[in-house]
C-alpha positions as CSV (number, residue, x, y, z in Angstrom):
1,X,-15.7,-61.9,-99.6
2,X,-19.1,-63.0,-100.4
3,X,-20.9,-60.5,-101.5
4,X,-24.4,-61.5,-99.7
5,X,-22.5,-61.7,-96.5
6,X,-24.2,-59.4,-94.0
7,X,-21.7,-56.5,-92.8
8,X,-21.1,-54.6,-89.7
9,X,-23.6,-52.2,-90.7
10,X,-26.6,-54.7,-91.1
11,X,-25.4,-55.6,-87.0
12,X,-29.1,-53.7,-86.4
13,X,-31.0,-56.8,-88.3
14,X,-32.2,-59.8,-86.1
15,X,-30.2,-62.9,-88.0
16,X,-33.5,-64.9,-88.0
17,X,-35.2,-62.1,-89.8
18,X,-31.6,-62.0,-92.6
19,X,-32.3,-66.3,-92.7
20,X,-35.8,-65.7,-93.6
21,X,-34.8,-63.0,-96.0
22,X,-32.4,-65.2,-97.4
23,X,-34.2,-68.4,-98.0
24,X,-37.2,-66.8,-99.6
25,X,-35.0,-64.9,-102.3
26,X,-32.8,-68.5,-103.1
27,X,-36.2,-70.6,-103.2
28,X,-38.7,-68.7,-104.7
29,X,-37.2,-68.7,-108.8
30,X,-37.1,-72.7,-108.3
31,X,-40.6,-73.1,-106.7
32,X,-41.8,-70.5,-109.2
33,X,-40.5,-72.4,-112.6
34,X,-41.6,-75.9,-110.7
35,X,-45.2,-74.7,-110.9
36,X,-45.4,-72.9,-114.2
37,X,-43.9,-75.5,-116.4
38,X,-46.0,-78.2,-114.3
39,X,-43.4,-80.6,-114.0
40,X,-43.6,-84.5,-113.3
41,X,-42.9,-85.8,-109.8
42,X,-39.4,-86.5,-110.9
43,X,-38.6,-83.2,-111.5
44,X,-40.3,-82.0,-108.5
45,X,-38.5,-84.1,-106.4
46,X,-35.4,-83.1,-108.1
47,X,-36.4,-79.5,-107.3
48,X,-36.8,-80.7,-103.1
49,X,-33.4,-81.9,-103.3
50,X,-31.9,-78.5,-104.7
51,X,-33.7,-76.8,-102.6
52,X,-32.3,-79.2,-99.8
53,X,-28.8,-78.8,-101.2
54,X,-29.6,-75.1,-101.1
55,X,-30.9,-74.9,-97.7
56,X,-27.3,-76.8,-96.2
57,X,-25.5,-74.4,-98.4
58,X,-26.9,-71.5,-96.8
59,X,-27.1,-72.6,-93.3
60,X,-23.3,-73.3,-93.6
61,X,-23.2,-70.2,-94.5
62,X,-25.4,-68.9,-92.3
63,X,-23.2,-70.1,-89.6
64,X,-20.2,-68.5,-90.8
65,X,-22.1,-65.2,-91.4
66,X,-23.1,-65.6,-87.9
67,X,-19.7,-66.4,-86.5
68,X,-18.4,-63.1,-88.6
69,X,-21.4,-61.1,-87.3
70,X,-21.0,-62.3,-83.5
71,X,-17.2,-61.5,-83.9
72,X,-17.7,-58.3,-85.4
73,X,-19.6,-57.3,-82.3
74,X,-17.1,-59.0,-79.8
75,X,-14.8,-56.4,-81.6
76,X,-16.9,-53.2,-81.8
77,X,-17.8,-54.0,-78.3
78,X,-14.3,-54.5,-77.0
79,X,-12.9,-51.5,-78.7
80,X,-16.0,-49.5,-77.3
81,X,-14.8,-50.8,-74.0
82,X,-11.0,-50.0,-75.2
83,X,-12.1,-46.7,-75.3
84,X,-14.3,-46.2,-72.3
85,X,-11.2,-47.7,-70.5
86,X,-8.7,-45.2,-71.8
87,X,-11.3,-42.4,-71.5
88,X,-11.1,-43.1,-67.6
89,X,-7.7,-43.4,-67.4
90,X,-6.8,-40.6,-69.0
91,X,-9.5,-39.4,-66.4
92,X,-7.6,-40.4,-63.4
93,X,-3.7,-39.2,-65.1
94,X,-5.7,-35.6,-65.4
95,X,-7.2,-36.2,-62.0
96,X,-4.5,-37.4,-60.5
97,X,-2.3,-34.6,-62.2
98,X,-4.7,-32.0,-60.6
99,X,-4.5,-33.9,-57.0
100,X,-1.2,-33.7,-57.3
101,X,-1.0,-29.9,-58.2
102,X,-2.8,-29.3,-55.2
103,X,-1.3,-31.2,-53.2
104,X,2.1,-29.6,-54.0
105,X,-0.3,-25.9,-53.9
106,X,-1.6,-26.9,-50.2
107,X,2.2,-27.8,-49.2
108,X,3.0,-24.7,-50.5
109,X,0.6,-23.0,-48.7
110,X,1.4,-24.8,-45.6
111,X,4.9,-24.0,-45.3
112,X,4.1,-20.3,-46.2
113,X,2.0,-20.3,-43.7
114,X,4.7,-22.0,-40.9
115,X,7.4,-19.6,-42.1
116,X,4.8,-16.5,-41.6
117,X,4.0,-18.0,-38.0
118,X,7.6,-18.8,-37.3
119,X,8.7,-15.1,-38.5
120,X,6.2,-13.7,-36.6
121,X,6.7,-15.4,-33.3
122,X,10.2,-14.4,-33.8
123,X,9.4,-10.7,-34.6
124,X,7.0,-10.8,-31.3
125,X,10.2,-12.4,-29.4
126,X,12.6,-10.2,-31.0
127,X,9.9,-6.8,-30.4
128,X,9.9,-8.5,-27.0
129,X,13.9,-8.9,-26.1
130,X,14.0,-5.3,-27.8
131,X,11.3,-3.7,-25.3
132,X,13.4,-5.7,-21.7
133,X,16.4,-3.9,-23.7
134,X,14.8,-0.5,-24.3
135,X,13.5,-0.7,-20.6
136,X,17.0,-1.7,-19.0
137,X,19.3,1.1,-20.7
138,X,16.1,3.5,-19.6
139,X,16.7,2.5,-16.1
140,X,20.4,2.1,-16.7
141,X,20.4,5.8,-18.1
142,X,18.5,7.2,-15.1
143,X,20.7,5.4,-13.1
144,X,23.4,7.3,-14.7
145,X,22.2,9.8,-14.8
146,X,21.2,10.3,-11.2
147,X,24.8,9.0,-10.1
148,X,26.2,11.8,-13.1
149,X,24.5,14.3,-10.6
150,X,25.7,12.9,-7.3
151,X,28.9,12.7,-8.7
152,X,28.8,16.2,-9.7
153,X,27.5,17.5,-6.2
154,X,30.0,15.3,-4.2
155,X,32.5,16.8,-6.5
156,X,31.3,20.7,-5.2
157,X,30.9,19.6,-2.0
158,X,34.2,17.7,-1.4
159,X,37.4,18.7,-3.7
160,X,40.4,17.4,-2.4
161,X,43.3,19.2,-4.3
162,X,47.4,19.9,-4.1
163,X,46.7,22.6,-1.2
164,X,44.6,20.0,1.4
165,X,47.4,18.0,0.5
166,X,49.9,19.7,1.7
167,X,47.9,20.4,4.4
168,X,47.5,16.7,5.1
169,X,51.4,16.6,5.2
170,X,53.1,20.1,6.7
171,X,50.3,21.5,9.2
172,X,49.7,20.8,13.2
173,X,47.4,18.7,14.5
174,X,44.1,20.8,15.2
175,X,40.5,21.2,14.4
176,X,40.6,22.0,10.9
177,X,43.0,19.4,10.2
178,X,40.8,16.3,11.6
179,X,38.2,18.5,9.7
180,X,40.3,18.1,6.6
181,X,40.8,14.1,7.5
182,X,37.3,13.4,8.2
183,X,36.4,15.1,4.4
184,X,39.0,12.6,2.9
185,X,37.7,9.8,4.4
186,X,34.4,11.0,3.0
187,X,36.0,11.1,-0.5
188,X,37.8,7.9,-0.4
189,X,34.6,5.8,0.6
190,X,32.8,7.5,-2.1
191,X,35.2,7.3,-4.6
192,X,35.4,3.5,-3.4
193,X,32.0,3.0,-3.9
194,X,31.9,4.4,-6.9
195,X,34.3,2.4,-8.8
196,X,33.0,-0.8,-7.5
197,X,29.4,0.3,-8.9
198,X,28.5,-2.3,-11.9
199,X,27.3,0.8,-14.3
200,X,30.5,2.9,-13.6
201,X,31.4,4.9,-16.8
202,X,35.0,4.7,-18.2
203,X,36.7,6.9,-15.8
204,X,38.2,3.9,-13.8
205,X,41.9,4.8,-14.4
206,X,40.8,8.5,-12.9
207,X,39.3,6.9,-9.8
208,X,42.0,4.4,-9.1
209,X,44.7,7.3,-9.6
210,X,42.5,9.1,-7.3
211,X,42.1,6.4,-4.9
212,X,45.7,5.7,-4.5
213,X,46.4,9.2,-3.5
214,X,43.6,9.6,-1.4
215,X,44.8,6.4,0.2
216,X,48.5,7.9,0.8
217,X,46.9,10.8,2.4
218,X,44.9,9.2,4.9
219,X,47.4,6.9,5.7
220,X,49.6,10.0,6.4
221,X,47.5,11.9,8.2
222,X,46.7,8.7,10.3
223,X,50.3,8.0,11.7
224,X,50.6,11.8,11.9
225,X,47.6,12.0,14.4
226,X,48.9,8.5,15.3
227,X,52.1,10.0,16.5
228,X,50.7,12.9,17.9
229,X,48.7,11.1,20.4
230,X,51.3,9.0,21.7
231,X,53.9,11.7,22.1
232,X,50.8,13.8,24.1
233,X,50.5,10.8,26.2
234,X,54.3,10.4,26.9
235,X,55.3,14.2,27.6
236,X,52.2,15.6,28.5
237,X,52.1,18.5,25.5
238,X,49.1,20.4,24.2
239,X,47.3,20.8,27.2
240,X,47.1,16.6,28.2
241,X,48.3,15.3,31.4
242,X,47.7,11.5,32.0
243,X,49.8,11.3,34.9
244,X,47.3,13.6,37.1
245,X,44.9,12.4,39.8
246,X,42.2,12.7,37.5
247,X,43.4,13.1,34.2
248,X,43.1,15.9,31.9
249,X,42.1,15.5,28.2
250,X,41.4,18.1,25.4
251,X,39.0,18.0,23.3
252,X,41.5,18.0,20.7
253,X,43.1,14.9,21.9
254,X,40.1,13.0,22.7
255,X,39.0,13.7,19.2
256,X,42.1,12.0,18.2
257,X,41.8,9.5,19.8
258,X,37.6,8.4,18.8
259,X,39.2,8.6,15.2
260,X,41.7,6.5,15.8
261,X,39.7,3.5,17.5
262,X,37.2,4.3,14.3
263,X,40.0,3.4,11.8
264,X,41.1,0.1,14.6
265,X,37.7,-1.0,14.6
266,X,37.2,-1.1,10.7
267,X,40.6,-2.5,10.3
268,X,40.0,-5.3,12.1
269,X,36.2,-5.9,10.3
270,X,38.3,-5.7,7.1
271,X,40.6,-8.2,8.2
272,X,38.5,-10.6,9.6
273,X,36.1,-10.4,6.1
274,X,39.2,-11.0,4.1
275,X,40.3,-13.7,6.4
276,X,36.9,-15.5,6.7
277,X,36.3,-15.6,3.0
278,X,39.6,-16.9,2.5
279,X,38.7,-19.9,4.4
280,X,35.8,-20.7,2.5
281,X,37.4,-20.3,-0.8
282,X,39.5,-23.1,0.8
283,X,37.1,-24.9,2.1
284,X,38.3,-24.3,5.8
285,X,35.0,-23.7,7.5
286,X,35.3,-25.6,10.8
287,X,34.8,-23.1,13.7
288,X,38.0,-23.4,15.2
289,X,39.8,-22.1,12.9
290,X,37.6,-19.4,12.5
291,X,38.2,-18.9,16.0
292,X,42.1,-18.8,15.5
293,X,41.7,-16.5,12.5
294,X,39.4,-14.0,15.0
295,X,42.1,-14.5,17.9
296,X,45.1,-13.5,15.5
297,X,43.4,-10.4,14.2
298,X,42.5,-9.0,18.0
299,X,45.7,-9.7,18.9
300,X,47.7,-8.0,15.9
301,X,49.7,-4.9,16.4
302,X,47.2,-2.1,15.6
303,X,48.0,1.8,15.5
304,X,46.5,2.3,19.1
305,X,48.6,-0.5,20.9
306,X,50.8,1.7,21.5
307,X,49.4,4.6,22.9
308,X,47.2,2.3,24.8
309,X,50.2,0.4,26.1
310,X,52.2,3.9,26.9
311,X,48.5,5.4,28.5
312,X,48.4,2.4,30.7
313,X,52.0,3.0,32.1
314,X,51.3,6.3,32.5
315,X,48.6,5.2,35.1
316,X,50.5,2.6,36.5
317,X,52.8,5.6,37.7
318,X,50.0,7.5,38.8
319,X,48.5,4.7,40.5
320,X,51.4,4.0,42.5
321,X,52.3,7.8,43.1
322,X,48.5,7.8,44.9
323,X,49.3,4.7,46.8
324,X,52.4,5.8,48.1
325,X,50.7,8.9,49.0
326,X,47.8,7.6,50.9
327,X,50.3,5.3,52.8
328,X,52.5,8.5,53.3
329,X,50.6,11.5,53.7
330,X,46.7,10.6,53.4
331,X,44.6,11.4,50.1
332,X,41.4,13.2,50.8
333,X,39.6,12.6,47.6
334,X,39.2,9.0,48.3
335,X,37.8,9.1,51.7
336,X,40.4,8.5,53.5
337,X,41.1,11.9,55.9
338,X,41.5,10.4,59.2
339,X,39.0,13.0,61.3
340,X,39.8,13.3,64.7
341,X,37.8,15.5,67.0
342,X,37.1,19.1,66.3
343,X,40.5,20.1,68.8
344,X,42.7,18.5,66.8
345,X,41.5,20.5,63.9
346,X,40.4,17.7,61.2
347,X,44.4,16.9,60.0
348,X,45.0,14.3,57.6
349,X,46.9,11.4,58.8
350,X,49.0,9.1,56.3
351,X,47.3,5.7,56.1
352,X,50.1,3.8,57.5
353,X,49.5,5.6,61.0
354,X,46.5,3.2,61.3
355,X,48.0,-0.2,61.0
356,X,47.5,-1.0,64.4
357,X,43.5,-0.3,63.6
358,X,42.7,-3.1,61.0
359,X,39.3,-2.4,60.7
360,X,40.2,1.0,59.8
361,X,42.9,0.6,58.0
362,X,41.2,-1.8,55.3
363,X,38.3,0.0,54.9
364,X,40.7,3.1,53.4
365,X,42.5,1.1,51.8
366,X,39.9,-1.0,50.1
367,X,37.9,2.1,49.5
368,X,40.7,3.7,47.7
369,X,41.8,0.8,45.6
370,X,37.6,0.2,44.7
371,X,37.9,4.3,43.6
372,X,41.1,3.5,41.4
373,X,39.2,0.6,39.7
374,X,36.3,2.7,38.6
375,X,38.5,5.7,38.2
376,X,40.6,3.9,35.5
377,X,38.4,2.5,34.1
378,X,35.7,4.9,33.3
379,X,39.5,6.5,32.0
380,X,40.6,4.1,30.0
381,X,36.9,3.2,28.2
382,X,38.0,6.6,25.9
383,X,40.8,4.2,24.4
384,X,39.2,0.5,24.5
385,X,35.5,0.9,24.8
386,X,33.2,0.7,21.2
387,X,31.2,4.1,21.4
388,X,28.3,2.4,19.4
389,X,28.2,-1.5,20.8
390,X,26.3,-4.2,19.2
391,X,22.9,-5.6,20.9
392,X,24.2,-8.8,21.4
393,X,21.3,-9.9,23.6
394,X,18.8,-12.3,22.0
C-alpha cells in the first residue's frame, strides 16, 4: 500500500485541499534545482515534461486515492447504517417482547377478572338459591310445626282405642253410640287428610294401619245402624211405628236415619268423582256418557234402598188401611165426618154411604187422597230429601 495514500482517518480533509498538498510537495525540489542551477531552455523544458509526467502520475493516483477514499466512506457509512438498523431492531424484538408480556399480563388480568365475576355471580346465585331454601324449610317447619300441634290436640281430643271398639261392635244402638260414630268419622277424615298432606312426616305406615281400622269400624257401625233401621221399620221396635195414621219416629231413629242419607250422599259424590275422572283419563268427555255414568250411580243399590223400599211398603199398607176405612167407617182427621143435623148427634158415616151424592162424595174423597199426598210426603222427605240443598238457581 502506498504509503502517501490518504487513510480513513484523513476522511476529515477536502481531497482538493490533499491534491494541492500533494502537487506542491512533488514540484517544488524540481522547480527549486531548475532555478538555482539556471538551466538552458532545454533542460527547462525537460523539467515541464517531468513535471507533466508527474502531474498524470499523481492524478492517476489521485483517482485511485479518491475511489479508495469514496469507498471507505460507502463502507463506514453503510456499517453506521448496519448498526443504526440492528440498534432498532433489537429495539422492536425488546419492544415487541415487552408488548407481548403485556399482552399475555392484560389476558391474565382479564380472565382473572371473568373468573372473579363468574364466581361471584355464582356465589350471589348460590347465596340466592340458599336464602329461597332457608325461607321454604322455615315455612315448611312452621308448617310442621303447627300441624305437630294439631296433631297432638286432635290426638287429646279424639282417641279411638280397643274399648270404643268394642263398643263399635257389641253395644245397642243409642245416643252414645252414634256419639261414638260421629267421633270416628271425625278421626278418619282427619287422619285422611293428614296422610294426603304433601309435608306429612314418616309416620305413613301408622296412619294407613290406622286408617284401615278406622275404616272397618265405620263400616261396621254403618250396617249395624243400617240394620237397625230397617228392622225398626219392619217390626215396629224401639218406640217406631210406621204403619200409624201419622207415624211415630224417635229421635233416636231419626238420627239414624240423617246419618245414614249423610254417608248415601257422600257415597255417591265419591263415586261420581272417581267415575268422571276416569272418563277423562280416557278421553271419554262427551256429555252423554257422563250422563250414563250419573244415571248408573243414582240408580246403584245404596244402604238406604232398602229401608226406603220396606218404609214405603209400610205406607202402602197404611194408606190402604185409611182408604178402606174412610170407605168403611168414615175418618175424621181428613175431613170427611159426614155432619147431619144437631138430632142426629154429629155420627160419622162411612164414605161409601154417599155414592149416590157425587158432589159429595168426591170432594171426601179427593180431600182425603190430596191429605195422603202431603202427608207422605212431608213423611217420606226424612228418608229422600237433602237437609242442606244446593242453590241451583242462577
Amino acid at each position: 500500500m502506498n504509503p502517501d495514500r490518504p487513510t480513513a482517518e484523513s476522511k476529515s480533509y477536502s481531497p482538493n485541499i490533499l491534491l494541492q498538498q500533494r502537487v506542491e510537495q512533488l514540484l517544488s525540489a524540481p522547480i527549486d534545482q531548475c532555478f538555482q542551477n539556471n538551466t538552458d531552455g532545454a533542460n527547462f523544458i525537460a523539467t515541464l515534461h517531468y513535471v507533466d509526467c508527474i502531474l498524470q502520475k499523481e492524478n492517476n493516483n489521485s483517482n485511485a486515492d479518491f475511489r479508495f477514499l469514496l469507498e471507505q466512506e460507502q463502507l463506514q457509512n453503510h456499517k453506521m447504517l448496519l448498526k443504526t438498523v440492528s440498534d432498532m431492531y433489537q429495539e422492536c424484538i425488546t419492544t415487541s417482547e415487552s408488548l407481548a408480556s403485556l399482552v399475555r399480563n392484560v389476558d391474565r388480568v382479564e380472565s382473572l377478572l371473568f373468573t372473579s365475576q363468574t364466581n361471584k355471580e355464582e356465589e350471589i346465585k348460590k347465596q340466592s338459591e340458599f336464602a329461597a331454601k332457608i325461607k321454604v324449610l322455615s315455612g315448611a317447619l312452621k308448617q310442621s310445626e303447627t300441624e305437630k300441634v294439631q296433631v297432638e290436640q286432635f290426638q287429646e281430643k279424639y282417641n279411638f282405642g280397643e274399648e270404643d271398639q268394642e263398643k263399635i261392635e257389641k253395644d245397642r244402638i243409642s245416643p252414645s253410640y252414634l256419639a261414638l260414630y260421629e267421633k270416628l268419622e271425625v278421626i278418619y277424615d282427619q287422619s285422611k287428610d293428614q296422610l294426603l298432606r304433601p309435608t306429612a312426616e314418616n309416620n305413613n305406615d301408622n296412619t294407613t294401619t290406622f286408617l284401615e281400622t278406622a275404616f272397618g269400624a265405620l263400616r261396621m257401625a254403618r250396617e249395624r245402624i243400617r240394620q237397625y233401621v230397617l228392622d225398626a221399620t219392619m217390626y215396629n221396635t224401639d218406640g217406631v211405628n210406621i204403619t200409624a195414621d201419622l207415624p211415630h219416629l224417635p229421635p233416636l231413629y231419626t238420627r239414624c236415619v240423617v246419618l245414614l242419607k249423610k254417608y248415601e250422599k257422600e257415597r255417591i259424590e265419591q263415586e261420581l268423582l272417581e267415575e268422571t275422572n276416569f272418563l277423562e283419563n280416557n278421553n271419554h268427555n262427551n256429555y252423554p256418557e257422563k250422563k250414563k255414568v250419573e244415571v248408573s250411580v243414582l240408580q246403584s243399590k245404596s244402604p238406604l234402598q232398602r229401608i226406603i223400599e220396606e218404609v214405603i211398603k209400610q205406607r202402602k199398607k197404611t194408606v190402604l188401611r185409611r182408604f178402606f176405612q174412610l170407605l168403611m167407617t168414615g175418618v175424621t182427621s181428613t175431613g170427611t165426618s159426614l155432619q147431619n143435623d144437631e138430632n142426629e148427634n154429629n155420627t160419622i158415616k162411612p164414605l161409601e154411604t154417599e155414592i149416590d151424592h157425587p158432589v159429595t162424595f168426591f170432594s171426601e174423597l179427593f180431600a182425603f187422597v190430596y191429605q195422603t199426598a202431603v202427608t207422605e210426603e212431608d213423611f217420606m222427605a226424612l228418608y229422600t230429601r237433602d237437609d242442606n240443598p244446593k242453590d241451583t238457581s242462577l
